[in-house]
C-alpha positions in Angstrom: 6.3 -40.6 33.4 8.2 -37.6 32.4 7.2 -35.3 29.4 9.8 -34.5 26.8 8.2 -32.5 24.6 9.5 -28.7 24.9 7.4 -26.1 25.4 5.8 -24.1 22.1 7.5 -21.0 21.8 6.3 -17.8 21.8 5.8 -15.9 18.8 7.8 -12.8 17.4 6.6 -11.4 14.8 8.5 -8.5 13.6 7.2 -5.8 11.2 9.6 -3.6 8.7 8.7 -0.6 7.5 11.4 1.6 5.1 11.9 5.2 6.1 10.1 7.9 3.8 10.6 5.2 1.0 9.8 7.0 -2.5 11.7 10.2 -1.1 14.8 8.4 0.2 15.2 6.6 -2.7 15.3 10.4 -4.0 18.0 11.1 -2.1 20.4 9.3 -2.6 20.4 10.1 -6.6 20.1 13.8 -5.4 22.2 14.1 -1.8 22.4 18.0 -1.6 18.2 18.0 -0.7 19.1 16.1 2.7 17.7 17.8 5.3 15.3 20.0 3.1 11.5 19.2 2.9 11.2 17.5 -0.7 7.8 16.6 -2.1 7.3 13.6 -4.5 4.6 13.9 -7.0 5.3 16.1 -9.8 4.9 14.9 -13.3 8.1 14.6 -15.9 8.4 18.1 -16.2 9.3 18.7 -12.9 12.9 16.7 -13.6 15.7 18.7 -12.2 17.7 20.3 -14.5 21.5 20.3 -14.8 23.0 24.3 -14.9 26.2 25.1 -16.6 28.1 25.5 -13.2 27.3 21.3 -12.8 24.3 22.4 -10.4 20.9 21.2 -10.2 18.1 23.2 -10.5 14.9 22.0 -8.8 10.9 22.7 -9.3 9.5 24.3 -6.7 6.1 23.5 -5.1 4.6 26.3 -5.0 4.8 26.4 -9.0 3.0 23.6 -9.8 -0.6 24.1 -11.4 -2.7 20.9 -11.7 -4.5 17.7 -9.4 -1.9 15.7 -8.4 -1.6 14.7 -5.1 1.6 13.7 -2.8 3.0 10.5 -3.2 5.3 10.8 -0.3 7.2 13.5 1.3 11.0 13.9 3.8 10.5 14.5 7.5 11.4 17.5 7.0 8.2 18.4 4.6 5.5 16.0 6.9 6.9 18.7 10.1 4.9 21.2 7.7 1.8 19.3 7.4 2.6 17.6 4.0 1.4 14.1 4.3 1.0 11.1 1.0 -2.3 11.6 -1.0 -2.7 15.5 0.2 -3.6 17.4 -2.8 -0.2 19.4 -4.4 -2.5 22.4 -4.5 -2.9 22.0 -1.0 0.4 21.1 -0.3 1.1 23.8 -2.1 -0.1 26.2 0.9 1.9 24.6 3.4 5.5 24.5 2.1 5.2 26.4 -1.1 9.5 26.7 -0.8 9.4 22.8 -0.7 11.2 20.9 -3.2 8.9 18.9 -5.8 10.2 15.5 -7.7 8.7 13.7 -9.9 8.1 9.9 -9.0 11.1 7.1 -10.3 9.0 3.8 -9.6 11.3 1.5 -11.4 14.0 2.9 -8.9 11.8 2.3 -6.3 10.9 -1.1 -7.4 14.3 -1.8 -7.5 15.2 -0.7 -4.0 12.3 -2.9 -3.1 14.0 -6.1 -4.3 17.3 -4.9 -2.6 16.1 -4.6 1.0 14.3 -7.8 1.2 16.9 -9.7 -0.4 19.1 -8.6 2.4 15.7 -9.4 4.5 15.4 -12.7 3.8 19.7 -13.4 3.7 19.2 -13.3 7.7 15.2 -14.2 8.2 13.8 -16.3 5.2 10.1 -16.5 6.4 8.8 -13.3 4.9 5.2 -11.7 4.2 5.7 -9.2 1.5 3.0 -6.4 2.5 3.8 -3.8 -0.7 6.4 -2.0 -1.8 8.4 -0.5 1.4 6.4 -2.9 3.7 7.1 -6.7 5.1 6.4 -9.0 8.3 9.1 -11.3 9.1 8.8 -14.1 11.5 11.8 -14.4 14.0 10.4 -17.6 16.7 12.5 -19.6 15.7 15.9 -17.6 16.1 17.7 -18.0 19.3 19.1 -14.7 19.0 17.4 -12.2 20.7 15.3 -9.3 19.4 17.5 -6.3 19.8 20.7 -7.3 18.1 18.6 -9.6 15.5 16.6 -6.5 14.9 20.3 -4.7 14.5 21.8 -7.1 12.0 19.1 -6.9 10.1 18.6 -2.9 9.7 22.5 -3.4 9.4 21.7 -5.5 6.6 19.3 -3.2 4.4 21.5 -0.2 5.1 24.5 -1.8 3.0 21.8 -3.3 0.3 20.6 0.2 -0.2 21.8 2.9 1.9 18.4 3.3 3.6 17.3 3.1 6.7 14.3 1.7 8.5 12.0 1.2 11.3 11.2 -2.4 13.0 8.6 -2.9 15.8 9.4 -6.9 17.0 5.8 -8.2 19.6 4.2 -11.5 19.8 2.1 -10.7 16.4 1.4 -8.8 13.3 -0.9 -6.4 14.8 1.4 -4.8 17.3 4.1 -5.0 15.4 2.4 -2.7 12.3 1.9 0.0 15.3 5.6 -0.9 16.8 7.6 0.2 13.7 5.8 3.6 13.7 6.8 4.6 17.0 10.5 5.4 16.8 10.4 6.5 13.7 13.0 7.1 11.7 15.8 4.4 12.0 13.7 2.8 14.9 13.5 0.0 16.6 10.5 -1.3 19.4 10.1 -4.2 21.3 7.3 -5.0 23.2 5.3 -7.8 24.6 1.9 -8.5 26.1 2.9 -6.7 29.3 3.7 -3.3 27.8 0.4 -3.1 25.9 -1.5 -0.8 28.7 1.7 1.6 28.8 2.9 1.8 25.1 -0.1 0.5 23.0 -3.5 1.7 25.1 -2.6 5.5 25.5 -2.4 6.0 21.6 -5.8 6.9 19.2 -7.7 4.2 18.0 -7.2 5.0 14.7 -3.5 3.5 14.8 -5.0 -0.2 14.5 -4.6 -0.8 11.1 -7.7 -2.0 10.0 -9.8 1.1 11.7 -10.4 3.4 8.7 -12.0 7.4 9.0 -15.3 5.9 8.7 -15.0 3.3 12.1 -12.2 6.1 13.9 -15.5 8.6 13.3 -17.8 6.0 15.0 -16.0 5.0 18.2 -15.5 9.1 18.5 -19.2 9.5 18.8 -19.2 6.8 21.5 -17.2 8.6 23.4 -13.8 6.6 22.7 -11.0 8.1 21.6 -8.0 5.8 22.4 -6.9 2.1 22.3 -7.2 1.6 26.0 -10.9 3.5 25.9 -11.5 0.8 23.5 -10.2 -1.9 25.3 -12.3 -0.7 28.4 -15.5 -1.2 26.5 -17.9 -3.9 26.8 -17.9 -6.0 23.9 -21.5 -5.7 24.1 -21.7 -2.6 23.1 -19.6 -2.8 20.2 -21.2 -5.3 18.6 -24.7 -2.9 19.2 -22.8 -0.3 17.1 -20.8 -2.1 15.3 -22.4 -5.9 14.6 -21.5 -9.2 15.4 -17.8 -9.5 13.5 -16.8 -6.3 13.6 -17.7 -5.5 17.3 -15.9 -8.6 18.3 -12.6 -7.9 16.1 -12.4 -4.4 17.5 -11.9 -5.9 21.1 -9.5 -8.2 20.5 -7.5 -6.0 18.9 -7.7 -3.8 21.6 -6.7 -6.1 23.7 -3.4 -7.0 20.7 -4.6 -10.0 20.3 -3.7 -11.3 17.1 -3.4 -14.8 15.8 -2.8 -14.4 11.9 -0.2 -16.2 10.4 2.7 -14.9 8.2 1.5 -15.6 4.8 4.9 -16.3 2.7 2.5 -16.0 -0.9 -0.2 -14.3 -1.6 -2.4 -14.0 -4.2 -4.1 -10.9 -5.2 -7.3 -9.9 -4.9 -7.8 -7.6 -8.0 -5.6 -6.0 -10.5 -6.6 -2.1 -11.3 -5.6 1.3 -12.9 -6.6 4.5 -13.3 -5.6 7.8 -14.4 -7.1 11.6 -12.7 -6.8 13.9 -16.1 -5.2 17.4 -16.0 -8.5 18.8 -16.8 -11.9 17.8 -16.6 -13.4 15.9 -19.3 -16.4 15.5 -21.1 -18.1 12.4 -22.7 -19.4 14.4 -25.7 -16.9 16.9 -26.2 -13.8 14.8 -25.1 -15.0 12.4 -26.5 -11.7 10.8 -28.5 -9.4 11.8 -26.0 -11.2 10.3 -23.3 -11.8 6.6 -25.7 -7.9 6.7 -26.1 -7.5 7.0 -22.5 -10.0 4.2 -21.5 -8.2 1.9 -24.3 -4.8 2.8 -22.6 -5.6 1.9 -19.2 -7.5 -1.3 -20.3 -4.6 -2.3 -22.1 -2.5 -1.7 -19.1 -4.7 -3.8 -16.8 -4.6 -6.6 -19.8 -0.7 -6.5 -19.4 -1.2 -6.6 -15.9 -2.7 -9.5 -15.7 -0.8 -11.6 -18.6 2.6 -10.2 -16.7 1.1 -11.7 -13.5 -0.5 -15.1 -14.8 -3.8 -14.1 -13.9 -7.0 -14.0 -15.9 -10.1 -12.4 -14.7 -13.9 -12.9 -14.6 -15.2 -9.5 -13.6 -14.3 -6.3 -15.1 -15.3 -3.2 -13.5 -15.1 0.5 -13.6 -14.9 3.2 -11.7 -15.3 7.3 -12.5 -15.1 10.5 -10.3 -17.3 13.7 -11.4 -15.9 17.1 -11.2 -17.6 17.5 -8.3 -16.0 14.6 -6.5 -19.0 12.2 -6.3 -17.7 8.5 -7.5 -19.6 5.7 -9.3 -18.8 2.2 -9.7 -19.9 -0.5 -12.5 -19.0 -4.0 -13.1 -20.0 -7.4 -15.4 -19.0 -10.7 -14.7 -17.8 -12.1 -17.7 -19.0 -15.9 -18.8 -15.3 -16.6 -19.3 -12.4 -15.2 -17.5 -9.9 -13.5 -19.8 -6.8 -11.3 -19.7 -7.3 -10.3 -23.1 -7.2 -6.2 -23.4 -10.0 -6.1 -26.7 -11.9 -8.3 -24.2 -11.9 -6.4 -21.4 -12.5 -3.0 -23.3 -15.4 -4.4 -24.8 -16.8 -5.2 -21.3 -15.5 -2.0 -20.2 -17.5 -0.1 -22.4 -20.9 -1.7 -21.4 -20.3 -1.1 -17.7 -19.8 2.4 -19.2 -23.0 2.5 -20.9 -24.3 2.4 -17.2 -23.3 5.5 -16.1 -24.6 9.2 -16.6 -22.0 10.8 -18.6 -23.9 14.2 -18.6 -20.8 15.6 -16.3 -17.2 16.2 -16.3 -15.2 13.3 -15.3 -12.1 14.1 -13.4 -11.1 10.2 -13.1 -11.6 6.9 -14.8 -10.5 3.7 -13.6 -11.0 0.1 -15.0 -10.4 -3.4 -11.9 -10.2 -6.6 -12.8 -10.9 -9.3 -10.2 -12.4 -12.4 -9.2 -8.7 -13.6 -10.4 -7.9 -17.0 -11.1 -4.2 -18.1 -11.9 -4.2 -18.9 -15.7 -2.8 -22.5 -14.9 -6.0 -23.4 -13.2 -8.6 -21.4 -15.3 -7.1 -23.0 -18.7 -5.3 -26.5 -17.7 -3.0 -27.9 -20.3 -5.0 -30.4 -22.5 -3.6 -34.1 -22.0 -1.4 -35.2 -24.7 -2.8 -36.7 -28.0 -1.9 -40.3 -28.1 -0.4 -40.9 -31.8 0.7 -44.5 -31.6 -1.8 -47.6 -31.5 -1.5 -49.4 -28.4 0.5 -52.7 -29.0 
């Protein structure tokens, strides 16, 4: 008896990442900064300026004064140590000649939708990971990787005239690390066979998932890179690290990987948050700070209504001058989206706080989301006819 059923085959899972994202986006609306470090963080005032000669005259990093931080930067600006969520300040220090933009998200947005339309023209089975980020699963082509991966950096170039980096392996795990590696305008292959010479010889702290905290930990134990951590009893991860966690960190180690491509997703929690220009306090600030709470409450009201979401548990979160961070939360009898609602429970989780300090930050998170179809189901229809 013969057995016609084909063999399953093997995954590949490839992971996209766009090139320098927020600054490209930049640079196409402002070509003559190519090749220049350009920083993008600034706040409205930092718009380029149009000169009488049809020139454009750009704000300068080292002129900026205040506590934002970088929300991306060019290759050229990272070669200087400029990095996303480094202090301007800071940032300041290292390039102070450096270009500074403020951020366009609604052009990024934008550009977002562009490259995974052209994405999902060529590869439909797509797991959206954030704004310049997505997994696409390619088992199923017959094509190989390298040209596939071709046509479809081919395909985002003429959507958007940006480029960017795709790492193609048997699963999501190596495939995050893959599209790093080459970067920019990359592409890596790689199956199980290359993990000891492409994947073991880099820190541990490029497995997504292994956060300062964990990267910290392994250092202390003496490993510093993947294959260190591969080479490690389980045994005595799960002594440092518990049960799951000890386990997870030698599989991965190992790039084993078996999560699925998740084509929906449905989030977790919807927040906002705003870091003031100047410290505030709760007595003397008072109003300003109550109309910035209301804003940002009413934002993560629209948030959720634009979404479809409702929430049960409404949290907060503020950061002293002096860094330290406190967090609050209710749980709300009924879930709303409402932004009175969820001001009112706002302000008791901020009765639970010392405000004898200067705040620097205030943030309000919604979660423990439900879709508003399932929290509030349509009623069924009133019958308004006697049955014959």
């Amino acid at each position: 008896m013969t057995n016609d059923t084909a063999p399953a085959r093997q995954r590949r899972i490839a992971h996209l990442d766009m090139d320098a994202f927020f600054a490209s986006v930049e640079l196409l609306h402002y070509p003559e900064l190519r090749g220049q470090p350009v920083i993008v963080g600034g706040r409205s005032v930092h718009q380029p300026s149009l000169q009488a000669d049809g020139s454009r005259r750009f704000a300068r990093l080292r002129d900026y004064v205040g506590r934002g931080v970088v929300t991306t930067s060019t290759y050229e600006a990272r070669a200087l140590g400029v990095f996303s969520a480094m202090g301007l300040m800071k940032s300041a220090q290292l390039a102070p000649d450096a270009i500074l933009l403020p951020a366009n998200f609604d052009a990024y947005r934008d550009y977002s939708r562009r490259f995974k339309a052209a994405v999902a023209s060529i590869a439909p089975i797509i797991e959206d990971r954030g704004i310049d980020e997505i997994y696409i699963d390619l088992t199923d082509f017959e094509e190989a990787s390298l040209p596939l991966a071709h046509r479809i950096k081919q395909a985002v170039l003429e959507a958007t005239g940006l480029s960017c980096s795709i790492g193609i392996t048997p699963n999501k795990l190596l495939s995050k690390i893959c599209s790093d590696l080459d970067k920019p305008n990359g592409i890596t292959l790689l199956d199980m066979a290359d993990l000891p010479s492409r994947i073991w010889p880099l820190p541990a702290r490029k497995i997504n998932g292994i956060g300062p905290k964990a990267n910290e930990r392994l250092k202390q134990m003496g490993i510093e890179t993947i294959g260190e951590l591969a080479a490690t009893p389980p045994e005595r991860l799960i002594r440092h690290f518990g049960q799951s966690m000890g386990n997870w960190l030698h599989r991965v180690a190992h790039g084993i990987d078996e999560r699925p491509i998740k084509t929906s997703r449905e989030p977790k929690s919807i927040s906002r948050e705003s870091t003031f220009q100047r410290d505030l306090h709760a007595k003397a600030d008072r109003a300003e700070l109550s109309e910035i709470f209301t804003g940002i409450c009413l934002r993560v009201a629209d948030d959720l209504t634009r979404q479809g979401y409702v929430a049960r548990t409404i949290g907060i979160k503020l950061r002293y001058a002096d860094f330290a961070a406190v967090t609050r939360d209710i749980t709300l009898s009924t879930p709303t989206a409402d932004g009175q609602l969820i001001r009112k429970a706002a302000g008791e989780c901020l009765k639970r706080v010392p405000l004898t300090q200067r705040i620097r930050l205030l943030g309000v998170r919604a979660s423990a989301l439900r879709p508003l179809s399932e929290a509030f189901p349509r009623l069924p229809a009133i019958q308004t006819e006697l049955p014959l």
